[in-house]
C-alpha positions in Angstrom: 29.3 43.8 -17.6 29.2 47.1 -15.7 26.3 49.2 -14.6 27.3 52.8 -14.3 25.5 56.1 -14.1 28.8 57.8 -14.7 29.9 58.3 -18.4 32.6 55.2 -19.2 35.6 57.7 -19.9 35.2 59.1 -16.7 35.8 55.4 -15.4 39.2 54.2 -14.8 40.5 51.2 -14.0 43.9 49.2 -13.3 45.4 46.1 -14.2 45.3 44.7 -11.1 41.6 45.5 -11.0 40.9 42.7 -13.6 43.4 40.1 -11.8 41.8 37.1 -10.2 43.8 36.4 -7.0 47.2 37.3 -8.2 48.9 36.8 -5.0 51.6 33.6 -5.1 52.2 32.3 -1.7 54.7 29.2 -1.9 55.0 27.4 1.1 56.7 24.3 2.8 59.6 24.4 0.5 62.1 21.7 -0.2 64.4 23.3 -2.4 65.2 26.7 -4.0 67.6 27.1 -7.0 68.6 30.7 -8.3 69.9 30.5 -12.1 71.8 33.3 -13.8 73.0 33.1 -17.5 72.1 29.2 -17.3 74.4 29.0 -13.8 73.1 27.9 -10.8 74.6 30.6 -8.6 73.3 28.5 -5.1 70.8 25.9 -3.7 69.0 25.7 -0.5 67.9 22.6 0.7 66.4 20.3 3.4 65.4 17.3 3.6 62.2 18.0 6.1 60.2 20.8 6.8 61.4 21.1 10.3 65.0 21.2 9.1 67.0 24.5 8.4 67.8 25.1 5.0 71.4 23.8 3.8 73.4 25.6 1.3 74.8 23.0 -1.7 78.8 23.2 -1.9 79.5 24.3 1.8 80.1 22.1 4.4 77.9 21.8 7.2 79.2 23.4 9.8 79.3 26.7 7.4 77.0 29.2 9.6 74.2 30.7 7.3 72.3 33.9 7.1 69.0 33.0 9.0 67.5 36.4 8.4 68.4 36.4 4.9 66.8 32.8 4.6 64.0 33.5 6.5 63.7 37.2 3.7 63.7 35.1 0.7 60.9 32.4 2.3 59.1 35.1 3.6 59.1 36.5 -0.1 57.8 33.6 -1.9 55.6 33.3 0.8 53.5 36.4 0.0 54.9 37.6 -3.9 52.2 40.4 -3.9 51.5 41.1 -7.6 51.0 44.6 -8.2 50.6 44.9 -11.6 50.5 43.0 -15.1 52.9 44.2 -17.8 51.4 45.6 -21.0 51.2 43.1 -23.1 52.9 45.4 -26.3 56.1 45.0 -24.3 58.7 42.8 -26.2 60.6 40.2 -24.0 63.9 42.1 -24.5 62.0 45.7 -22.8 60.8 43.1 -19.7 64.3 41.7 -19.8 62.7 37.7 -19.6 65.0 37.2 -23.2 67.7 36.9 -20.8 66.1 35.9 -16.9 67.2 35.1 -13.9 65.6 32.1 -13.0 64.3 31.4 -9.6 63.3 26.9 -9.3 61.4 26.4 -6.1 60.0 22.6 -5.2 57.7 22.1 -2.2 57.3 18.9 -0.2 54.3 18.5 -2.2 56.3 17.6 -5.5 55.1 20.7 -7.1 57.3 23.4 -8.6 57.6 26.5 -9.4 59.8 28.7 -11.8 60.0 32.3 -11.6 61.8 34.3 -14.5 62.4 37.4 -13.6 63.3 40.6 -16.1 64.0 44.3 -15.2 63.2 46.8 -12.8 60.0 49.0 -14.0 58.6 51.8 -11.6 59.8 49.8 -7.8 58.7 46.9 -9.7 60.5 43.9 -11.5 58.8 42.2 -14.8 58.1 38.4 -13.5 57.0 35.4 -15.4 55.8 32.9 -13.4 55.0 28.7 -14.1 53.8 25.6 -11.7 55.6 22.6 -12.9 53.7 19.7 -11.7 51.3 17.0 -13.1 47.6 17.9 -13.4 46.3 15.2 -11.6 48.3 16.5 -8.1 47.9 20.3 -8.6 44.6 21.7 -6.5 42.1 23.6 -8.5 43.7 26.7 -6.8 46.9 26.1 -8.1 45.1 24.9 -11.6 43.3 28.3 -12.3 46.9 30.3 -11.2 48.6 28.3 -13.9 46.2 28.8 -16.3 46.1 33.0 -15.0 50.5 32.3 -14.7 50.9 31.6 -18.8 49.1 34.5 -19.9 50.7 37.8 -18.0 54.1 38.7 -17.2 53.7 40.3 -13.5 55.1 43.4 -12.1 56.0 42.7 -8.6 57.3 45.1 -5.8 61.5 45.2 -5.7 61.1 44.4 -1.6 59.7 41.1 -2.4 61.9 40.0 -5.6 64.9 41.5 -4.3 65.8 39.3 -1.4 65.5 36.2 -4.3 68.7 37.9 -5.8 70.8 37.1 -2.5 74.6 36.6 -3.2 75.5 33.2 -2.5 78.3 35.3 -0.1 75.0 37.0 1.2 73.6 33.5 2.3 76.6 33.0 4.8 76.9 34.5 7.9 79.5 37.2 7.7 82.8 36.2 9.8 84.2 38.7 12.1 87.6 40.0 11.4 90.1 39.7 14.3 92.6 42.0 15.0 96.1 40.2 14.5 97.9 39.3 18.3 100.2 41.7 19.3 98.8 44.8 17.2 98.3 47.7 19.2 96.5 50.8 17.7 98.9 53.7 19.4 102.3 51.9 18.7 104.5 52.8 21.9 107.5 54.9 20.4 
């Protein structure tokens, strides 16, 4: 109910003006998985919390991106919701009939699965689910999966984006060394 002294079509509102706490914040991860076309593009792992983040199908000594690692846990760490899609849009205009798919499990056994569609307005469509049993989910996380199954989310580009890193964009870039004995006048 609203109590106004202002005529109702003089009123406007937002989408997000209706959302109860749409902000995600995923923390103390174990594992993410990015999914395109049903193919796990790359996995991060670790086996603790204190650990840095292992990349499946490199060996260990491969050098990774730390500031591209630390981008994509900083994004799931604050996925700001700006937005909720209109709910007239088919899944082929949001893009989520074919999604990338995003699997993130935390050290408390609970997982996450973001599916995320096109770009709209700085924003990408993103459908979002907590995979975990009832029983171990807090009443937080209860009411966001309840909120999660209803909307398809538009959330900023600068926090979806770094999600979409390369698996080549999770390595650390290797210098190129000139070859011995190249000079760049050549002595004539």
């Amino acid at each position: 109910i609203i109590l106004t002294d202002e005529l109702f079509n003089n009123i406007n509102f937002k989408a997000n003006d209706w959302l109860y706490d749409p902000n995600i914040s995923i923390s103390n991860i174990k594992k993410i998985e990015l999914s395109k076309n049903s193919k796990i593009e790359w996995i991060l792992a670790r086996n603790t919390a204190e650990e840095d983040f292992l990349l499946k199908g490199t060996p260990k000594y491969e050098v990774l991106n730390k500031q591209r690692i630390e981008a994509i846990t900083n994004s799931l760490n604050n996925l700001k919701v700006n937005s909720v899609a209109d709910s007239k849009l088919s899944v082929a205009e949001t893009g989520l009939n074919y999604p990338i798919s995003l699997a993130v499990s935390t050290f408390e056994r609970t997982k996450y699965e973001l599916l995320i569609g096109k770009i709209y307005d700085h924003n990408r469509y993103v459908k979002l689910k907590i995979i975990a049993d009832k029983n171990t989910l807090t009443k937080h996380q209860l009411n966001q999966q309840n909120l999660f199954s209803k909307w398809i989310y538009l959330i900023d580009l600068n926090r979806i984006d770094p999600l979409l890193t390369s698996k080549d964009g999770l390595s650390q870039e290797k210098k190129k060394r000139a070859p011995i004995n190249t000079y760049s006048h050549p002595i004539s």
